[in-house]
OpenMM code with the backbone's topology and positions (N, CA, C; nanometers):
from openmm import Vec3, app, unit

residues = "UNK UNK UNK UNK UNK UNK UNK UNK UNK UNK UNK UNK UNK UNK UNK UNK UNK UNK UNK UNK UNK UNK UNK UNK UNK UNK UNK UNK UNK UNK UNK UNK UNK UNK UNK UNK UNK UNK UNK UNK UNK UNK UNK UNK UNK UNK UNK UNK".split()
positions = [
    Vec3(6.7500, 22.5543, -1.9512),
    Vec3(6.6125, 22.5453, -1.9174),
    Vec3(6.5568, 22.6749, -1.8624),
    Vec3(6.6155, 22.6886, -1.7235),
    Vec3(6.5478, 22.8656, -1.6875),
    Vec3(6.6051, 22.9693, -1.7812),
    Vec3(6.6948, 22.9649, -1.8685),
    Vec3(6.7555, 23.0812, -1.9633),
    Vec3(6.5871, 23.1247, -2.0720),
    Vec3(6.5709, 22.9926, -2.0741),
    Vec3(6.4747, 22.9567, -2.2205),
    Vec3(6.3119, 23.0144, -2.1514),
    Vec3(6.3300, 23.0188, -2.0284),
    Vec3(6.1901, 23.0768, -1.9702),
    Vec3(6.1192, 22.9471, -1.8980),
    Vec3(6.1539, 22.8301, -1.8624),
    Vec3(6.1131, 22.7196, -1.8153),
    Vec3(6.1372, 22.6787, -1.6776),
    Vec3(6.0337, 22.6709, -1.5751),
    Vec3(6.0555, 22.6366, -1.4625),
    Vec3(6.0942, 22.4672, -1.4214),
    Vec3(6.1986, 22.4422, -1.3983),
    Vec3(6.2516, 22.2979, -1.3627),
    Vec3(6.1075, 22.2327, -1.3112),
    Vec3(6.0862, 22.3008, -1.2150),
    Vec3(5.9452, 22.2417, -1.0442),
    Vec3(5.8364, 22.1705, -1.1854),
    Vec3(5.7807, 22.2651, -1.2569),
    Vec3(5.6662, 22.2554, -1.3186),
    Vec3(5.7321, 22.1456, -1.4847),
    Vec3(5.7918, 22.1363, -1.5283),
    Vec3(5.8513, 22.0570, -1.5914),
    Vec3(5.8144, 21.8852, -1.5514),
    Vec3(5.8969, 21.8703, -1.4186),
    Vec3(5.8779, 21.7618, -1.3548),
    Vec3(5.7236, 21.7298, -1.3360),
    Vec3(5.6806, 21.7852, -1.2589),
    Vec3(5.5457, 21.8085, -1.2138),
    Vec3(5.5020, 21.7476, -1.3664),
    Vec3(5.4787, 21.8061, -1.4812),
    Vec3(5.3938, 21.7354, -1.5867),
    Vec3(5.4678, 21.6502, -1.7100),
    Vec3(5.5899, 21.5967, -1.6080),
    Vec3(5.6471, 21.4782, -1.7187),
    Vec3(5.7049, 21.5020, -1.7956),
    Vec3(5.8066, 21.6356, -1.8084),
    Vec3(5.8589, 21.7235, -1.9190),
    Vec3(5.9693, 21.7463, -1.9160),
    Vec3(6.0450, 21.6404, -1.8566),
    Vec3(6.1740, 21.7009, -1.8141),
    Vec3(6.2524, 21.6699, -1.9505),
    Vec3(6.2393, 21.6500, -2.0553),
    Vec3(6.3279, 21.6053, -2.1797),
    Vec3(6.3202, 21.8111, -2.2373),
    Vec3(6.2125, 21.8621, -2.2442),
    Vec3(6.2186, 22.0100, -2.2904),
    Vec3(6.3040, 22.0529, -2.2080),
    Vec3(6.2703, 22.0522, -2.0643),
    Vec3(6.3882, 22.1408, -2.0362),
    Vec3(6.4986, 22.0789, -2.0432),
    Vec3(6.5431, 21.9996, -2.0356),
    Vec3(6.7286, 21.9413, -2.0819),
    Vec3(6.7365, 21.9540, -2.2267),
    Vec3(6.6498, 21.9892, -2.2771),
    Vec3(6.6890, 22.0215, -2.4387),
    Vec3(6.7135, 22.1324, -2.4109),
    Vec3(6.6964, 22.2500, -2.4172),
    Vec3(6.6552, 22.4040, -2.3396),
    Vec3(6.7908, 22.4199, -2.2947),
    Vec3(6.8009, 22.3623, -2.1789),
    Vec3(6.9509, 22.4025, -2.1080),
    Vec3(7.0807, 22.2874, -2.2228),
    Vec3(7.0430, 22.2083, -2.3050),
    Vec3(7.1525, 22.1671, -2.3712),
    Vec3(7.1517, 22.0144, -2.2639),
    Vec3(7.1230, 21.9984, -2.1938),
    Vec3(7.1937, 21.8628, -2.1161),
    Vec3(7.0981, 21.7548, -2.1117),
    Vec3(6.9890, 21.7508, -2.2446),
    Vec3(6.9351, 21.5825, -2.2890),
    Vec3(7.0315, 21.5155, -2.3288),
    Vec3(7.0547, 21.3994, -2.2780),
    Vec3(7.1429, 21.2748, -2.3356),
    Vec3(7.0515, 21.2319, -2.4429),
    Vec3(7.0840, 21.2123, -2.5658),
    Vec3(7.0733, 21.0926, -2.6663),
    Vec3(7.1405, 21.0008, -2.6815),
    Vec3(7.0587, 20.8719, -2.6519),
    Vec3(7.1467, 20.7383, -2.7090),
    Vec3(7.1461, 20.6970, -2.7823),
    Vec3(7.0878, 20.7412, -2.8855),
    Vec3(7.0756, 20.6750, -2.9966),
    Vec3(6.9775, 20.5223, -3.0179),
    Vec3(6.9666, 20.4586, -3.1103),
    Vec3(6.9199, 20.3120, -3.1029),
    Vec3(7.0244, 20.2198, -3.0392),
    Vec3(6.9341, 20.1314, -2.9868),
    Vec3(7.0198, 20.0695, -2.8787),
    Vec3(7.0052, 19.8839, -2.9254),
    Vec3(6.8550, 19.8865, -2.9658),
    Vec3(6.8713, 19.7925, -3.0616),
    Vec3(6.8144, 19.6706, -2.9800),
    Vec3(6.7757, 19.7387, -2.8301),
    Vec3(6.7056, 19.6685, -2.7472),
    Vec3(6.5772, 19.6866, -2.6957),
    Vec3(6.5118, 19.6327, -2.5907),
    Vec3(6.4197, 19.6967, -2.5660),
    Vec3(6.3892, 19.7503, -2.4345),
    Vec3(6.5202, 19.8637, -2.3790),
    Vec3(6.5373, 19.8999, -2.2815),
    Vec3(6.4973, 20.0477, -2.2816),
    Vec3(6.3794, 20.0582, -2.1611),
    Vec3(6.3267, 20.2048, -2.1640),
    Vec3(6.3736, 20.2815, -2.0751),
    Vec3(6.5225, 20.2666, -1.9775),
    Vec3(6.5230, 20.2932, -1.8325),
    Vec3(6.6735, 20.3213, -1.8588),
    Vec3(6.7632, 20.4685, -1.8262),
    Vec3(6.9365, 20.4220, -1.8040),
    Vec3(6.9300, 20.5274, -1.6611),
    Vec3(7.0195, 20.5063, -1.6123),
    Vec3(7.0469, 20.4876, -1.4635),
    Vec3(7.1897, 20.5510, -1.4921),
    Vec3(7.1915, 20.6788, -1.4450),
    Vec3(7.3644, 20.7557, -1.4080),
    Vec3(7.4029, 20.8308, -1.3106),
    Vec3(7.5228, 20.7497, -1.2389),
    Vec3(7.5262, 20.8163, -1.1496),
    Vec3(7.6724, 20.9146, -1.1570),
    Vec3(7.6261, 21.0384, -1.0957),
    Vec3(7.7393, 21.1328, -1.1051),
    Vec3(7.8187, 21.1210, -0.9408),
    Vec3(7.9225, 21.1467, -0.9893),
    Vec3(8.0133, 21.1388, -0.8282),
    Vec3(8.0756, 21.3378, -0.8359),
    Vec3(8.0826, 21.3810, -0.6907),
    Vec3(8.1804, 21.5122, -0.7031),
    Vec3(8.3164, 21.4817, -0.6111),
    Vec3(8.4257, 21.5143, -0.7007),
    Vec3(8.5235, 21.4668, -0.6306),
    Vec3(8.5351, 21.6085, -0.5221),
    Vec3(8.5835, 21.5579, -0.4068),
    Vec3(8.6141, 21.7358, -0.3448),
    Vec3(8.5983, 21.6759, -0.1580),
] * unit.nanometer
topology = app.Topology()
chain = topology.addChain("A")
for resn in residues:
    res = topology.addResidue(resn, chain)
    for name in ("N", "CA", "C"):
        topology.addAtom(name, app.Element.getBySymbol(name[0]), res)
């Protein structure tokens, strides 16, 4: 995302956060799901 010239802050700010995770590589695609669920929920843990 910042490599590509994109500020994270201003992203959020206008609802854009799918460009920049495309940008930096880290949009998830799920593919069809075959439901009608608009919402996934992940949580990351750091081991340490």
């Amino acid at each position: 995302g910042r490599e590509a010239g994109l500020d994270p802050q201003r992203c959020l700010a206008l609802a854009d956060a799918g460009r920049f995770l495309a940008a930096s590589r880290d949009l998830l695609i799920t593919g069809p799901t075959g439901t009608n669920v608009m919402d996934i929920v992940i949580g990351l843990a750091h081991a340490g």
